[in-house]
FIDREN-905521 format. One record per residue (C-alpha): residue number from 1; residue in one letter; y, x, z. Coordinates in pm, 1 decimal, padded with zeros to 6 digits, m for minus. Each point is the difference from the previous one (the first is absolute). Example, Ala and Ser with C-alpha at 12.3 -4.5 7.8 and 13.67 -1.06 7.14 Angstrom:
<i: 1 aa: A v: m00450.0 u: 01230.0 w: 00780.0>
<i: 2 aa: S v: 00344.0 u: 00137.0 w: m00066.0>
This chain:
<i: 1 aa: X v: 19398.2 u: 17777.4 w: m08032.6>
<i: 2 aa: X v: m00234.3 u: 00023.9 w: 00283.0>
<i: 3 aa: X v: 00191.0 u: m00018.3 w: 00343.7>
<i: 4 aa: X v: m00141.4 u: 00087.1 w: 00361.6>
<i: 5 aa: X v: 00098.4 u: m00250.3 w: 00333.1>
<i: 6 aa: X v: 00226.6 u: 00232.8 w: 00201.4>
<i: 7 aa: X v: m00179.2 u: m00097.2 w: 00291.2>
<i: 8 aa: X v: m00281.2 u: 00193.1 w: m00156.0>
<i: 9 aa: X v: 00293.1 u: 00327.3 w: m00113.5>
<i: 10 aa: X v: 00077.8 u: m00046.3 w: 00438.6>
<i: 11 aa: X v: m00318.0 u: 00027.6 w: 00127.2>
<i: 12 aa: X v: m00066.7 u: 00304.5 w: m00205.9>
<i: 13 aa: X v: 00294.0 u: 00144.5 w: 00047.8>
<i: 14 aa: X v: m00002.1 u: m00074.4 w: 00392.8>
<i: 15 aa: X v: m00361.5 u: 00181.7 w: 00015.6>
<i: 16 aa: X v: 00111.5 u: 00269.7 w: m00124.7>
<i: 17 aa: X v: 00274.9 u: 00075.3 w: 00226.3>
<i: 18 aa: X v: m00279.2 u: m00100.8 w: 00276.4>
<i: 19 aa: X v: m00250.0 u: 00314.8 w: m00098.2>
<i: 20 aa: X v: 00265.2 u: 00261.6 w: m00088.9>
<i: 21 aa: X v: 00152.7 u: m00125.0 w: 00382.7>
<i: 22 aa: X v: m00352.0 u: 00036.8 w: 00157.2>
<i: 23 aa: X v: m00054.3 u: 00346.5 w: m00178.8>
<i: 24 aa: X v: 00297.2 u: 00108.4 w: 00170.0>
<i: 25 aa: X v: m00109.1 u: m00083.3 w: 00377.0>
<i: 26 aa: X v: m00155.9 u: 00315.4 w: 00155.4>
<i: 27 aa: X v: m00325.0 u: m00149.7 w: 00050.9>
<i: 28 aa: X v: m00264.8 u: 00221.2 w: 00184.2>
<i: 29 aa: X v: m00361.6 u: m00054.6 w: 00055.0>
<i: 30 aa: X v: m00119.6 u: 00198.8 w: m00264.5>
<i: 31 aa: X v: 00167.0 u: m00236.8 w: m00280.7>
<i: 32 aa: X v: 00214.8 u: 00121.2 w: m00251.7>
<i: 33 aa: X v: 00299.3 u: m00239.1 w: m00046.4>
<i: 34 aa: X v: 00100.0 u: 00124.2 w: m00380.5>
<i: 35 aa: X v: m00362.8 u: m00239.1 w: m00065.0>
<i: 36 aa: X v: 00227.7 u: m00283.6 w: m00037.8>
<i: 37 aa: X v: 00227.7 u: 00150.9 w: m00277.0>
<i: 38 aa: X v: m00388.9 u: 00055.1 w: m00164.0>
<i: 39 aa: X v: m00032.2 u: m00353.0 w: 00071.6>
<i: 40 aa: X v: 00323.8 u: m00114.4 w: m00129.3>
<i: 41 aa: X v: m00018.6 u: 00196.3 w: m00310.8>
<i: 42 aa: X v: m00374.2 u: m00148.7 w: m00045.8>
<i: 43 aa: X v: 00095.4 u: m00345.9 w: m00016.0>
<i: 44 aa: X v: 00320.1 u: 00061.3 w: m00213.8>
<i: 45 aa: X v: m00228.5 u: 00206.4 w: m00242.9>
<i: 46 aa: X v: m00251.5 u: m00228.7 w: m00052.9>
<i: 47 aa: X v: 00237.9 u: m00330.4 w: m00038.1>
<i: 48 aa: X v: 00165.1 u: 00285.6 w: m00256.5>
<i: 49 aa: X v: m00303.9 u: 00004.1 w: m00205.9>
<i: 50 aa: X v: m00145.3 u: m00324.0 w: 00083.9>
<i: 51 aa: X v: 00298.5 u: m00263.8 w: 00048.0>
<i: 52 aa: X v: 00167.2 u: m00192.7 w: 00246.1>
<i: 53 aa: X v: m00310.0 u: m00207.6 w: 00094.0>
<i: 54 aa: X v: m00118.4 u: 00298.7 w: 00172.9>
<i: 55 aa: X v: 00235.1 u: 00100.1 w: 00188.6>
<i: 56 aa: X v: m00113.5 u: m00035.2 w: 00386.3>
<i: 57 aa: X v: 00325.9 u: m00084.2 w: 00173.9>
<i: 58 aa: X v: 00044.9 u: m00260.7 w: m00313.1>
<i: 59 aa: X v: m00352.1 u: m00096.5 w: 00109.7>
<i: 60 aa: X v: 00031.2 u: m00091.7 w: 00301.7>
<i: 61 aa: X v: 00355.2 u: m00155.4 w: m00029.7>
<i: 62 aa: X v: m00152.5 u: m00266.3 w: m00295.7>
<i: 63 aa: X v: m00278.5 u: m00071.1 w: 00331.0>
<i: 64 aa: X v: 00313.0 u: m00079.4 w: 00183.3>
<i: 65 aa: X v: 00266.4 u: m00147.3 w: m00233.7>
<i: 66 aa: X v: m00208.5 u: m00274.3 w: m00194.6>
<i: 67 aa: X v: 00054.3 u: m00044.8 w: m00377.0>
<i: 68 aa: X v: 00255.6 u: m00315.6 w: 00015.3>
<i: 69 aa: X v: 00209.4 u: 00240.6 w: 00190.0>
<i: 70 aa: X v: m00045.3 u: 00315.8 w: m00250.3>
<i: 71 aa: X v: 00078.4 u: m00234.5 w: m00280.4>
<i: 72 aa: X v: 00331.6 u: m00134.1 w: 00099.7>
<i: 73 aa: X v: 00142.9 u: 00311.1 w: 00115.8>
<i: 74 aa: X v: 00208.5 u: 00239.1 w: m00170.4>
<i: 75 aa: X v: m00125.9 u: 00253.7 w: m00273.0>
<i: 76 aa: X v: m00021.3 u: 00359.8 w: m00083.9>
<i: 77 aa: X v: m00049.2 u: 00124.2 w: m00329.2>
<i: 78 aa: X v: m00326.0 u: 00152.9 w: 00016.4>
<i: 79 aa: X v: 00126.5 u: 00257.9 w: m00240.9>
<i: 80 aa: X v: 00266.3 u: 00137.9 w: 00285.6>
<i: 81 aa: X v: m00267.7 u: m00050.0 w: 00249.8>
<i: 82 aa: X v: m00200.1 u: 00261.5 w: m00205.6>
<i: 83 aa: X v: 00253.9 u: 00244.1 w: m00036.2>
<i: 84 aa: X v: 00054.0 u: m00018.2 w: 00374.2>
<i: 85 aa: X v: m00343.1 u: 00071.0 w: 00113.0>
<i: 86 aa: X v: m00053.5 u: 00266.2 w: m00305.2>
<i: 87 aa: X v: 00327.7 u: 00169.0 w: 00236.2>
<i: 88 aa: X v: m00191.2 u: m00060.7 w: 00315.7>
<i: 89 aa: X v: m00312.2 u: 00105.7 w: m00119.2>
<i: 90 aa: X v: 00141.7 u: 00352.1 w: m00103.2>
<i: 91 aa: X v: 00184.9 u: 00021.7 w: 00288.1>
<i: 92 aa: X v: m00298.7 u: m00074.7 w: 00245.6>
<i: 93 aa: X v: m00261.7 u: 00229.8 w: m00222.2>
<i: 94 aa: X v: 00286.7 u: 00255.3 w: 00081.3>
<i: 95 aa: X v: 00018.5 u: m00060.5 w: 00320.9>
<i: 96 aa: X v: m00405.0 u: 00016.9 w: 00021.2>
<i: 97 aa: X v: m00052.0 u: 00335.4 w: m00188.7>
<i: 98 aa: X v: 00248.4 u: 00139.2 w: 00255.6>
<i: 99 aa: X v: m00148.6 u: m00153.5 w: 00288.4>
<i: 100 aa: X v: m00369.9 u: 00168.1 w: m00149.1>
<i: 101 aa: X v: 00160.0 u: 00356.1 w: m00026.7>
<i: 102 aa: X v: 00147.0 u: m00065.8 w: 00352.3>
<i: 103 aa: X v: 00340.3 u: m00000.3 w: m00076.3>
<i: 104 aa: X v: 00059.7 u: m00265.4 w: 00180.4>
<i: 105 aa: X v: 00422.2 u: m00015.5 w: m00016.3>
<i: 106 aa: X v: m00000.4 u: m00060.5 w: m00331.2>
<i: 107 aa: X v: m00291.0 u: m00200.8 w: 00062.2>
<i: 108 aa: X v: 00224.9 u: m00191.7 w: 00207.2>
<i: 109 aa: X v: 00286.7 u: 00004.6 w: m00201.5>
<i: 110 aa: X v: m00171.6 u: m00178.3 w: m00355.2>
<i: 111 aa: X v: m00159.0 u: m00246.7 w: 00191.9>
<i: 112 aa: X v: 00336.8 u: m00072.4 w: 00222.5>
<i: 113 aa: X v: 00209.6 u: m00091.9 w: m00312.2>
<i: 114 aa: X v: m00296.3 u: m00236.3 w: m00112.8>
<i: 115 aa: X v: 00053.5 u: m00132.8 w: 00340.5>
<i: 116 aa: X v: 00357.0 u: m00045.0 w: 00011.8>
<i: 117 aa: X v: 00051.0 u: m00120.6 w: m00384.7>
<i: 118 aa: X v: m00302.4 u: m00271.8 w: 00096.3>
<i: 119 aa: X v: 00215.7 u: m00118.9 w: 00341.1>
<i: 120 aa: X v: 00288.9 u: m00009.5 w: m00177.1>
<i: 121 aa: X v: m00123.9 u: m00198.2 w: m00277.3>
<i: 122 aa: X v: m00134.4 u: m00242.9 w: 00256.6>
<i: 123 aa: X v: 00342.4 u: m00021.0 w: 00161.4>
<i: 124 aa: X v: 00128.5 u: m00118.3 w: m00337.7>
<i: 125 aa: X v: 00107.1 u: 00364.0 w: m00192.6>
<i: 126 aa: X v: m00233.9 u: 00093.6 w: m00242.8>
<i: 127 aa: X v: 00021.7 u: 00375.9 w: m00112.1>
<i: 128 aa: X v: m00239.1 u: m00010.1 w: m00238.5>
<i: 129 aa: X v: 00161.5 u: m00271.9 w: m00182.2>
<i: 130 aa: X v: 00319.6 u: 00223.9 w: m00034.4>
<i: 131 aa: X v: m00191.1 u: 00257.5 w: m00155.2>
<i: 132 aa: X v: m00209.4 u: m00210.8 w: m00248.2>
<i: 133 aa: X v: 00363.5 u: m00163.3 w: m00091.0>
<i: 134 aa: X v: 00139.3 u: 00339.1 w: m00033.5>
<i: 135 aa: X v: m00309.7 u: 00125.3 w: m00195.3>
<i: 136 aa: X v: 00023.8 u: m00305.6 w: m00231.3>
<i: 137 aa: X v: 00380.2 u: 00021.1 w: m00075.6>
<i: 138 aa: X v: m00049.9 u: 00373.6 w: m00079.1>
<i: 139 aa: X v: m00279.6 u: m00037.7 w: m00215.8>
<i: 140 aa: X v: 00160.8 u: m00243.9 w: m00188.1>
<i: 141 aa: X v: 00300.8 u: 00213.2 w: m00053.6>
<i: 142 aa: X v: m00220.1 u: 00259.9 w: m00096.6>
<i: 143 aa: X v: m00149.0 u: m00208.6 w: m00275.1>
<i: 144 aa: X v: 00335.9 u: m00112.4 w: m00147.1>
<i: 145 aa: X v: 00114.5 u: 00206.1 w: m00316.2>
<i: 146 aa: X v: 00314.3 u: 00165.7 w: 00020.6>
């Protein structure tokens, strides 16, 4: 089973909370602050497609973390780590289309329970775990014959 350093899963997961958090300062000079949900759903949707090894904020943490360190810390199945970001993907291309048809509270809204699932995955809870457990244990029940 392929696994993922959860230094890697933290870094992601803290960047994320760092755009959707910047897209919510009112920022003037002429700059739109829902560009960094864009961003944030960019980089998730094109580690989606592509893998972890493109992931920016996984980038630039490897630059940081060296490879002795990667390899001795703990694991995440990369499995769960792609049923996470398929979540946060939705949720941010949600988040996006509203943004682009200027509904920006619901905008707001998507991209804010990306953020808040991501920081409190970081701080140890991780939601999308619950509901890939959940998912699991009710498809297996599903598949049992009566």
């Amino acid at each position: 089973m392929k696994e993922i350093p959860m230094p890697l899963i933290k870094a992601n997961q803290l960047g994320m909370v760092m755009l959707v958090v910047l897209s919510y300062l009112p920022l003037d000079y002429g700059f739109r602050s829902h560009l960094f949900v864009y961003a944030a759903f960019l980089i998730q949707l094109i580690a989606w497609f592509a893998g972890p090894r493109w992931n920016l904020f996984m980038g630039i943490a490897r630059l940081f973390l060296g490879r002795g360190r990667l390899e001795r810390s703990e694991k995440q199945a990369a499995e769960l780590a792609r049923f996470n970001q398929t979540i946060a993907v939705s949720l941010l291309g949600l988040a996006s289309v509203f943004h682009a048809f200027g509904l920006t509270v619901a905008g707001h809204v998507f991209a804010g329970m990306v953020a808040l699932a991501a920081f409190v995955a970081v701080l140890g809870y991780c939601v999308g775990c619950t509901i890939y457990y959940q998912y699991r244990k009710w498809k297996r029940l599903r598949a049992r014959p009566s």
